[in-house]
C-alpha positions as CSV (number, residue, x, y, z in Angstrom):
1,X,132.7,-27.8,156.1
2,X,135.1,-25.5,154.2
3,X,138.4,-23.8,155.6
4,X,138.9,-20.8,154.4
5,X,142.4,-19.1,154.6
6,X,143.2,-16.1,153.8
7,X,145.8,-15.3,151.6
8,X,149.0,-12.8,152.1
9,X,149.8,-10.1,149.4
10,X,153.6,-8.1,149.6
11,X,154.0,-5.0,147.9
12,X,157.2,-6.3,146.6
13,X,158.5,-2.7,146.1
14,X,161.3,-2.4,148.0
15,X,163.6,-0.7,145.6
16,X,161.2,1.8,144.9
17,X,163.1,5.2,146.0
18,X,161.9,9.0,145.9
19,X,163.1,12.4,146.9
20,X,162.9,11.7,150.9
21,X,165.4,9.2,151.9
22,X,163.9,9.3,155.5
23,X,160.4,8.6,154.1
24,X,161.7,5.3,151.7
25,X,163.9,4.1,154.9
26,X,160.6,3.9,157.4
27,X,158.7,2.8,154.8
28,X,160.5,0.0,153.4
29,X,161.0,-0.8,157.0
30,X,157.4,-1.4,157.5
31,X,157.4,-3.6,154.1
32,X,159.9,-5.8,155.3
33,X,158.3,-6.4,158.9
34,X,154.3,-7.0,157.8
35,X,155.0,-11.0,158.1
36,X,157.5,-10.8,161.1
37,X,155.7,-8.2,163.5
38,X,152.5,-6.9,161.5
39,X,151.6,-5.2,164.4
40,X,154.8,-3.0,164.4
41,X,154.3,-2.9,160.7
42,X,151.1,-1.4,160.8
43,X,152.3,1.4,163.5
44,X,155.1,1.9,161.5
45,X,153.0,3.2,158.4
46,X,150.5,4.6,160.3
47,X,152.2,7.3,162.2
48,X,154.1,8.2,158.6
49,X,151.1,8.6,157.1
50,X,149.7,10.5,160.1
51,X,153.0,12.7,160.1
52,X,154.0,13.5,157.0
53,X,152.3,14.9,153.6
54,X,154.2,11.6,151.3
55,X,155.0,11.0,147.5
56,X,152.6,9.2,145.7
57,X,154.9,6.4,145.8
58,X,155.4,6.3,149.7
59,X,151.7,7.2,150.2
60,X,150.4,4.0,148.3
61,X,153.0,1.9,149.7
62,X,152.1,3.0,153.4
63,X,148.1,2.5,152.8
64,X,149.1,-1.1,151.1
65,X,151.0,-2.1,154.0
66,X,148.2,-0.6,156.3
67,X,145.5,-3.1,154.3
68,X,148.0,-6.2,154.5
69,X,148.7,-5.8,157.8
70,X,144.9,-6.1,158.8
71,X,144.5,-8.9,156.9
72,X,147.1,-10.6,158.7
73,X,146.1,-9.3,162.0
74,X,141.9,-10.2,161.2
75,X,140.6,-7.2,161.2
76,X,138.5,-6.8,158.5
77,X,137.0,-3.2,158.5
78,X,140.1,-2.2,158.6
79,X,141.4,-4.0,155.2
80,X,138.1,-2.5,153.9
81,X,139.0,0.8,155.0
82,X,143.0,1.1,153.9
83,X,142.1,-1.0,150.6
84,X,139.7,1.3,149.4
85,X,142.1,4.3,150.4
86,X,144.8,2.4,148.8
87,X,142.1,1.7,145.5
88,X,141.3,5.6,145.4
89,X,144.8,6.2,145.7
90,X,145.9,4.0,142.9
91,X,143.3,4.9,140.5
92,X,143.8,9.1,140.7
93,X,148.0,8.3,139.7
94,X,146.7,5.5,137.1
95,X,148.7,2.9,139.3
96,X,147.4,-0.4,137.9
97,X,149.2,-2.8,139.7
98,X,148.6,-1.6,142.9
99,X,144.7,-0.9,141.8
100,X,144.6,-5.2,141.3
101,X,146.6,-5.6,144.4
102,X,143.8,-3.9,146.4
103,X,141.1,-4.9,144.8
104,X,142.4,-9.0,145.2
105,X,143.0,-7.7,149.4
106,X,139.4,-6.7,149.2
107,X,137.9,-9.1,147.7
108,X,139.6,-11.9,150.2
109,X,137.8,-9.6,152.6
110,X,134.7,-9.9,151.5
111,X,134.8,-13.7,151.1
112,X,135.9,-14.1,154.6
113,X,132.7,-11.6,155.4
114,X,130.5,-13.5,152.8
115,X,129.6,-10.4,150.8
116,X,129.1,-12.2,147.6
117,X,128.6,-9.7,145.3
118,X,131.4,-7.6,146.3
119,X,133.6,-9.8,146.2
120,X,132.8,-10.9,142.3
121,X,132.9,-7.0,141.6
122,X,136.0,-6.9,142.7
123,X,137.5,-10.1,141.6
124,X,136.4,-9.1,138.0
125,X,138.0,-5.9,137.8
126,X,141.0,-7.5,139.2
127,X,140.9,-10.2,136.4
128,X,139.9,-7.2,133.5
129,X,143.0,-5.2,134.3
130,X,145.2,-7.9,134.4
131,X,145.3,-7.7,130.4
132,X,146.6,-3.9,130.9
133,X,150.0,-3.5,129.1
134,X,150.8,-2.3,132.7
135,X,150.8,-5.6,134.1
136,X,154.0,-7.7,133.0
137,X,154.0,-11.8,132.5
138,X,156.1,-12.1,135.5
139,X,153.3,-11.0,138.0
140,X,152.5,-14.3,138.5
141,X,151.2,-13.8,142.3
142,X,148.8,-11.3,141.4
143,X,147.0,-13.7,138.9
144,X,147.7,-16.6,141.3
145,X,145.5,-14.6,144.2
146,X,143.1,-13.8,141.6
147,X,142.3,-17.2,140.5
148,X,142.5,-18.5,144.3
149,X,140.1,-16.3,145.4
150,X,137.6,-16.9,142.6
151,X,138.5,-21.1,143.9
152,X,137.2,-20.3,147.0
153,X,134.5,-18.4,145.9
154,X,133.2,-21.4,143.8
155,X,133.8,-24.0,146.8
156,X,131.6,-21.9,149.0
157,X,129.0,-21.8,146.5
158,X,129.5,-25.7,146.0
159,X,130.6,-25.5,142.3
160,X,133.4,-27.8,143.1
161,X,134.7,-28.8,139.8
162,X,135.4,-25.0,138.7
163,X,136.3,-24.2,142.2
164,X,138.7,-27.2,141.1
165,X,140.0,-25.6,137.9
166,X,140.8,-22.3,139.7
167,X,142.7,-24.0,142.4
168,X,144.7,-25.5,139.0
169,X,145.2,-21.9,137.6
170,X,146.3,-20.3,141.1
171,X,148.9,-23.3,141.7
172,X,150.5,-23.3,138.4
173,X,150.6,-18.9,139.0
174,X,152.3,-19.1,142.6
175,X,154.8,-22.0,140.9
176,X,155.8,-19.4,138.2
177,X,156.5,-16.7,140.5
178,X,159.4,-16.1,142.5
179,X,157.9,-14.1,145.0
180,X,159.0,-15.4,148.6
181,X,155.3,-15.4,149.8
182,X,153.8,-16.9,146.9
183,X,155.1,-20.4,148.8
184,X,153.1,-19.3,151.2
185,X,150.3,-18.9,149.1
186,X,150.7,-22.3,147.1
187,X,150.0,-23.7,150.9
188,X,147.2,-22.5,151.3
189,X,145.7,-23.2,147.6
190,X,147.1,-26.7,147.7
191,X,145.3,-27.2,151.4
192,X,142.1,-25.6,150.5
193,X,141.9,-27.6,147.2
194,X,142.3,-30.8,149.2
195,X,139.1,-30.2,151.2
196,X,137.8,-29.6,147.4
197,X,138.3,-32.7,147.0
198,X,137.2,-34.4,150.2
199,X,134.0,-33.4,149.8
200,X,134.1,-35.0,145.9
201,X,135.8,-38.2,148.1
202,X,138.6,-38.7,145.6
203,X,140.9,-39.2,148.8
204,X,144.2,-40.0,147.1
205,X,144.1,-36.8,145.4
206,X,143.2,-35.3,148.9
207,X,146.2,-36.8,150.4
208,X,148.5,-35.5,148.2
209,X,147.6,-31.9,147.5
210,X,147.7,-31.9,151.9
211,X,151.4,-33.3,151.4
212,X,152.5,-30.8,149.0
213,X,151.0,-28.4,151.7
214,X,152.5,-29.4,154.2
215,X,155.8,-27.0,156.3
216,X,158.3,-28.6,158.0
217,X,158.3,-27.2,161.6
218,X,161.6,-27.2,162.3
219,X,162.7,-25.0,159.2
220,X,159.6,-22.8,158.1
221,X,160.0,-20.2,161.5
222,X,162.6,-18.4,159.7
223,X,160.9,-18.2,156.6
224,X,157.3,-18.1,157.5
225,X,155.3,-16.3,160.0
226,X,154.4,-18.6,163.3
227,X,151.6,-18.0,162.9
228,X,151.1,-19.3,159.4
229,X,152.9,-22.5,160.3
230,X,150.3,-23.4,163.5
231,X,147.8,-22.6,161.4
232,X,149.1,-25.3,158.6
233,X,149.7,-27.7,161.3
234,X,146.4,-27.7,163.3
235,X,144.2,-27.7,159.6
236,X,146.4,-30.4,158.3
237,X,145.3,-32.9,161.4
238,X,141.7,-31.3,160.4
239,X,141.6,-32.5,156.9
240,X,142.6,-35.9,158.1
241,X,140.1,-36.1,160.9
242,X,137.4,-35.0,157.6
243,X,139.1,-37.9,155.6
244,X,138.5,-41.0,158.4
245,X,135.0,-39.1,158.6
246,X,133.8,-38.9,155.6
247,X,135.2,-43.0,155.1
248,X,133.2,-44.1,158.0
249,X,135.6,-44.6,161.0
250,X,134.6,-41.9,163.3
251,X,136.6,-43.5,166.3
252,X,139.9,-42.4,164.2
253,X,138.4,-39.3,163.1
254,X,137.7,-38.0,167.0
255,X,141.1,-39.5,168.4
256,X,142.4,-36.7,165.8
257,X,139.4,-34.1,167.0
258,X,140.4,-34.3,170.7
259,X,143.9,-34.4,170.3
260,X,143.3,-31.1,168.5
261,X,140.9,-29.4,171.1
262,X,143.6,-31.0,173.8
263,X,146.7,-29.4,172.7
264,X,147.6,-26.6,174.0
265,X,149.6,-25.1,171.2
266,X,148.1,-23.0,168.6
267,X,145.2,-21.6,170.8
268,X,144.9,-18.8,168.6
269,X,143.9,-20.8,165.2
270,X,142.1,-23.1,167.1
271,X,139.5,-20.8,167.8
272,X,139.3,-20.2,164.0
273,X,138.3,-23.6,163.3
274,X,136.5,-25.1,166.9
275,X,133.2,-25.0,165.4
276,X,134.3,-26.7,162.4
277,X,135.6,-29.5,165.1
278,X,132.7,-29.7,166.6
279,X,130.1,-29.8,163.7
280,X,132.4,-33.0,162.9
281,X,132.2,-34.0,166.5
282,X,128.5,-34.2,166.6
283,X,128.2,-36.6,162.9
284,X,131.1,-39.0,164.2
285,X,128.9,-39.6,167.4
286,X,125.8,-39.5,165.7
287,X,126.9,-42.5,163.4
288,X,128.3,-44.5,166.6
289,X,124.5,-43.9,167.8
290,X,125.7,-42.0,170.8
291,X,122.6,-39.6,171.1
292,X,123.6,-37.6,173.7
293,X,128.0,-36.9,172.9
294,X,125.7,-35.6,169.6
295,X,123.1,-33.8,171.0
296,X,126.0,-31.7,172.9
297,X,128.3,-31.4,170.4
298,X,125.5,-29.9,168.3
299,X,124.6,-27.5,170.6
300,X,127.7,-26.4,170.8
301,X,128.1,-26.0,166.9
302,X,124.6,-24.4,166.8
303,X,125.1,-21.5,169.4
304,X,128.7,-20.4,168.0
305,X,127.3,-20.5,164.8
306,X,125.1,-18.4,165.7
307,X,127.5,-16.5,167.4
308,X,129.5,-16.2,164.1
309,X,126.2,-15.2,162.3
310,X,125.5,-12.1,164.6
311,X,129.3,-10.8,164.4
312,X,129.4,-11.3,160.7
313,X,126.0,-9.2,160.6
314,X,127.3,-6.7,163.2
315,X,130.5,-6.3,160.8
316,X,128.4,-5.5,158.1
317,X,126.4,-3.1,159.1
318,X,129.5,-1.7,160.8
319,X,130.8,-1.4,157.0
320,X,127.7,-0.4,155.6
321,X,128.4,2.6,158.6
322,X,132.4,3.2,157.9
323,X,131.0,3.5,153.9
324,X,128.6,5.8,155.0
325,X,130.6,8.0,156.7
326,X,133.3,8.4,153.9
327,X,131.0,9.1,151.4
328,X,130.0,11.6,153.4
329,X,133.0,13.5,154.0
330,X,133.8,13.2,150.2
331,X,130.6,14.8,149.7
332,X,131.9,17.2,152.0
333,X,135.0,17.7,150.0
334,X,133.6,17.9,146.6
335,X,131.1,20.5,147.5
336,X,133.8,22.6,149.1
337,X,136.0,22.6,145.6
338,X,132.6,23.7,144.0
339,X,131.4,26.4,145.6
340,X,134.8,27.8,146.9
């Protein structure tokens, strides 16, 4: 059982500035609202880009903001359809920064997809342009969100001592940079290196890369997303429930699983990880010998699993589709310029 969270990438251009004051003003807006009201965010840059014929600058900042805000909001095709926008973009004005930025947004994409190979494409031209003379020492998020990603790329594959090592690289990154959401990013590295290693059952070292993790409740809402902080919350009581697992003491371990599937807080990253509870549901009563709590709990993992498998598949072909299509009007485009 691996959680896999995604990670948040900021533009972090906010003093950029061109020849339309009215342009910079709605798009720096949008910027500044993609944690607080993605939703808003993502209209925002959508109907400017809709609109208006922008700068370069404004143009790549609008499509950036378009592929963060569907990471945040979950909507994959989406991130795959800004980012590459944003990637084309990027590489026609030799933009290097913003070329790693979407390629790292993809690439977390394609993890959460499980499209392997892309993701390594895209992880490696990520990490080859990072030695660009472009790309200054102090972009310390952009590495960090590199080496996260290839982490939990390696922890998915089961390679848990270099998944390990990358989880090392990303942390020492996001504590070099002074990016507000590379905190935010440090959470999520330090929580998903904990599970790392759970599964190696070096539980001290569990417990306190979970601490480290860990928001206080009662401060983060004005600094973090809501949503971010459920999400912390409800995983954190997750990787404890693992711990009393995997050290034989189910009882403790479904006391933590129910209390989980009873509260009725953070419904919305619940959903993200109820299989996950119930996969543990079913070993806990398997090793109490309670046949039939595990033969339902099973079942339960088994057909949303398979649920997951069929919307992961129907999201590829959808991409394989949406890639399709824009080759074809590119096609389209080139052949014009030829012959006209």
């Amino acid at each position: 059982m691996k959680v896999l969270i995604f990670i948040i990438l900021m533009f972090s251009c906010f003093s950029c500035r061109t020849d339309h004051p009215e342009e910079d003003k709605t798009v720096a807006q949008a910027e500044k609202l993609m944690l607080s009201d993605p939703k808003k965010s993502f209209d925002l840059a959508h109907n400017l880009l809709k609109e208006h014929s922008l700068a370069h600058n404004n143009k790549v900042r609008s499509l950036f903001v378009l592929t963060n805000t569907s990471n945040i909001l979950g909507n994959p095709l989406d991130v795959i359809k800004y980012g590459n926008l944003t990637l084309e973009s990027a590489t026609e004005e030799g933009d290097v920064i913003t070329k790693i930025k979407a390629l790292t947004l993809l690439g977390n994409t394609y993890q959460s997809i499980q499209l392997n190979e892309k993701l390594r494409t895209n992880l490696d031209q990520a990490e080859q342009l990072l030695s660009s003379p472009a790309v200054p020492d102090s972009m310390n998020i952009i590495r960090g969100n590199i080496f996260y990603l290839k982490a939990m790329n390696y922890f998915s594959s089961m390679d848990g001592n270099i998944a390990l090592s990358y989880f090392d690289k990303a942390i020492h990154q996001y504590l070099l940079s002074k990016e507000p959401v590379a905190k935010i990013n440090l959470t999520f590295a330090y929580t998903n290196k904990g599970w790392a290693l759970i599964d190696q059952k070096r539980f001290d070292l569990a417990k306190q890369n979970f601490a480290l993790a860990r928001v206080d409740p009662q401060s983060s809402p004005n600094r973090y997303p809501p949503l971010f902080v459920e999400r912390m919350e409800t995983t954190s009581a997750l990787a404890e429930a693992k711990m009393y697992a995997v050290q034989n003491d189910p009882d403790r371990s479904n006391a933590i699983l129910f209390g989980i599937l009873n509260d009725q807080k953070n419904i919305q990253v619940k959903k993200e990880i109820e299989n996950d509870i119930y996969k543990l549901l079913a070993d806990n009563f398997l090793k109490k010998n309670d046949v039939a709590k595990h033969d339902y709990y099973q079942n339960l993992y088994i057909s949303r699993a398979s649920k997951y498998n069929q919307i992961a598949a129907e999201l590829v072909n959808k991409l394989i589709q949406q890639e399709g299509e824009a080759y074809a009007i590119k096609k389209k485009e080139i052949d014009r310029s030829t012959f006209y």
